[in-house]
N, C-alpha and C positions, 0 to 999 in steps of 0.2 A: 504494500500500500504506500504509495507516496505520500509525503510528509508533506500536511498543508494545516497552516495554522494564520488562523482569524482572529484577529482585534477592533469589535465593533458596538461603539459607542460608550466605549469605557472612561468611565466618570468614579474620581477616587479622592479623598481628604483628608485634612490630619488634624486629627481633633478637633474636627467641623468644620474648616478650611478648604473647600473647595480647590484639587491642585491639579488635577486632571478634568476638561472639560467636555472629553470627548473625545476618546481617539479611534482610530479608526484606520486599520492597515492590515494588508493581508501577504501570507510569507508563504512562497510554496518551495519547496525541497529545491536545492540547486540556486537559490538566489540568496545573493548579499543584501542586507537594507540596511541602509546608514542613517541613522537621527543626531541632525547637527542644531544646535541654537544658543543664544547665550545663556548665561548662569541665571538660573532661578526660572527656568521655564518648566519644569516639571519631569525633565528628561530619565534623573534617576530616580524618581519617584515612580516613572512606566515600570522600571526593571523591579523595583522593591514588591510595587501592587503584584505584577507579575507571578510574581514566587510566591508570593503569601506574606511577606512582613506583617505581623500585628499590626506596628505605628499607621499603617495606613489601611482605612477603608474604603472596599470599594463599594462606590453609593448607586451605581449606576450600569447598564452596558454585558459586555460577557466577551469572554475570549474563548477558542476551542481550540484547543491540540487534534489534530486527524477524529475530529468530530466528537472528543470528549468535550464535557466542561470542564473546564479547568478551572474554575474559580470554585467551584463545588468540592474541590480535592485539598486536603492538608498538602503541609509541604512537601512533606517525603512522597507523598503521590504525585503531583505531581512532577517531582524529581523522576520519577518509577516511570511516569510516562513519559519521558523524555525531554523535559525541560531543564537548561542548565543555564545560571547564572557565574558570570563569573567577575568577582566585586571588584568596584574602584579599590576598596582597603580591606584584603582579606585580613581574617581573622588572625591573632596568634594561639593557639593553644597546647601550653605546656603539660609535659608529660606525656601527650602523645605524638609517637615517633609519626612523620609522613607513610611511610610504608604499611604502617597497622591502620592509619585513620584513610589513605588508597585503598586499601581491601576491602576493609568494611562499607566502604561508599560502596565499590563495585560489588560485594556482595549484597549490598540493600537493596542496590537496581537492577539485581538478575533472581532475587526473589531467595525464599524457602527450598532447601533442594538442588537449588542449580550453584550453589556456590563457586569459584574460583578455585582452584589447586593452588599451593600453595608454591608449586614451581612454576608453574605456568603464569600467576601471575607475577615474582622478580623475572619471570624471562620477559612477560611484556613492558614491563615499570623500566627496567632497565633498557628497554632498546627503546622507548619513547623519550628516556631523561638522555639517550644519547642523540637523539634527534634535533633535541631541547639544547645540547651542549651543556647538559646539567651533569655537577659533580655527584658521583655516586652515591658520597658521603651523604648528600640531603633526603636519601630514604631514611636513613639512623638519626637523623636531629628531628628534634618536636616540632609540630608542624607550622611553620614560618616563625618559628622564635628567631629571633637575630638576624631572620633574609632581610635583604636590601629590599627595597621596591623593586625591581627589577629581578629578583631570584623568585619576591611573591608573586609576581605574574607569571614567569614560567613556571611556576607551580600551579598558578590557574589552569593556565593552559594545558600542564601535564595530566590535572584531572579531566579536564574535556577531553582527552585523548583517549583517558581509559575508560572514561564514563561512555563515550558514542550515543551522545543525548541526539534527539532527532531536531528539536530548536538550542539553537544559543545566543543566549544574550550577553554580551560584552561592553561591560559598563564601565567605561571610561579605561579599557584597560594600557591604552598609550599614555596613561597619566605618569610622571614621573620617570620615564623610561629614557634611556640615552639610545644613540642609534643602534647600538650591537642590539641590546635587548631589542630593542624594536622589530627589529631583522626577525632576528631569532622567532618573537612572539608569535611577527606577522606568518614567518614559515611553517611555524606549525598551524595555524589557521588554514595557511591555502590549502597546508595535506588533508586539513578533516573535510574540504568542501566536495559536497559529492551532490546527488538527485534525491538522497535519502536524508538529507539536512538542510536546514536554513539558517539564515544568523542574521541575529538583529543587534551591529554593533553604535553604540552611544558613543558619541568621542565630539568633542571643540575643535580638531586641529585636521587639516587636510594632510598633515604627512604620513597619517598610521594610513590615509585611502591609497597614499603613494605606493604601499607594499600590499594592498587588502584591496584589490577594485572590488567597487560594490555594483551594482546590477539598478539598482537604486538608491537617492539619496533625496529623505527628507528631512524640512527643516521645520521646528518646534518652537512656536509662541504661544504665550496666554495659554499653555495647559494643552494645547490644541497642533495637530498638524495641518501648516496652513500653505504649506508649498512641496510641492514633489519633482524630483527630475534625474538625470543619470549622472553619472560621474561627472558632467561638465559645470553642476550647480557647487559640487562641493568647489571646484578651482572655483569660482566664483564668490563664494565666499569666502575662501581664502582671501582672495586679493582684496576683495571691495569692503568686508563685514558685511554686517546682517542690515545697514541702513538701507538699502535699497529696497530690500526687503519691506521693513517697516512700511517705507514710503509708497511702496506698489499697494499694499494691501492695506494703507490706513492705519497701520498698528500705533497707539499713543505708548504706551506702558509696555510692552514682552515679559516684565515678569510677573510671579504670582508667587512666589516665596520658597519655594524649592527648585534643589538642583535636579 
């Protein structure tokens, strides 16, 4: 079954704050979508609603993974179904090593039963962190205690790798990254991009599009997507900013109080 996931009419708030006013996009397996716009437009607040964050309710609308609901499902379901986020600032959590908290994901999303071997997964963790140009040492350290920014996104990205989620969303993951990292990051994206996947990355900066052509690129004001177009709008906003923008569509204010 091809991977096709729908976002339509979704409306979400924070602590009654209306931050999402509507969104509305549709992601079919094999395509990149790019959501560009300035700070405080709502952008990582689509990714949080997404997953399920508490802080945010969604008041409004519905998304569907290959014709589930997905806003009906707790988190770990719909991780199970194939949705993966991968955050602006992962987490640190001490005490557990990368390599036992890798399995345990990959065992949660292949169910009761179908676990993982325990060779077969260091044989795939390791030929993915060699992909990655990750030191092997970072399956045995707790997971991103002491990484750079740039070691926690290849760690992001090492988990999409193993996970083989059917959407991904990549939220702001060019943040903080210098060119190697970038390279790196962008490389293993291109390798997971197939018919059987979609990605919906979040990013401010046209250089992570320079390694990740996206297939689409839209741009985010007032909670809302209010412009759509191919790769040639991100150069566009590179060069010009979002003023033309505004000025095309009337926009007085673009933000609403979240990133």
């Amino acid at each position: 079954m091809a991977t096709h996931f729908v976002i339509d009419g979704l409306k979400a708030a924070i602590e009654g704050k209306e931050i999402l006013k509507g969104i509305n996009l549709e992601i079919k397996g094999g395509e990149i979508h790019a959501i560009m716009g300035p700070n405080g437009t709502g952008k990582s607040t689509l990714a949080s609603a997404l997953m399920g964050h508490p802080k945010y309710e969604v008041t409004e609308g519905s998304a569907q993974i290959n014709g589930e609901d997905l806003l009906e499902m707790d988190v770990d379901e719909r991780a199970r179904a194939g949705l993966f986020l991968a955050m602006q600032y992962p987490s640190e959590i001490p005490g557990v090593t990368n390599s036992d908290f890798l399995r345990s994901a990959l065992n949660a999303r292949r169910g009761e039963g179908n676990e993982i071997s325990l060779i077969k997964f260091i044989r795939q963790m390791e030929s993915k962190m060699k992909e990655l140009e990750m030191n092997p040492e970072f399956a045995h350290r707790y997971l991103n205690e002491g990484f750079s920014g740039g070691e926690k996104k290849r760690n992001e990205i090492l988990q999409m790798m193993l996970l083989d989620p059917k959407i991904v969303v990549l939220d702001e993951i060019d943040s903080g990254l210098d060119i190697d990292a970038l390279r790196i990051v962008s490389t293993g994206v291109n390798a997971m991009r197939s018919e059987d996947r979609g990605f919906l990355i979040i990013t401010h900066y046209q250089r992570l599009l320079n390694y990740i052509t996206p297939d689409f690129v839209h741009v985010m004001m007032q909670g809302r997507i209010v412009k759509s177009g191919g790769p040639e709008l991100a150069e566009r906003l590179e060069n010009e900013g979002y003023d033309w923008v505004k000025e095309e569509l009337g926009i007085v204010d673009e933000t609403v109080g979240q990133a």
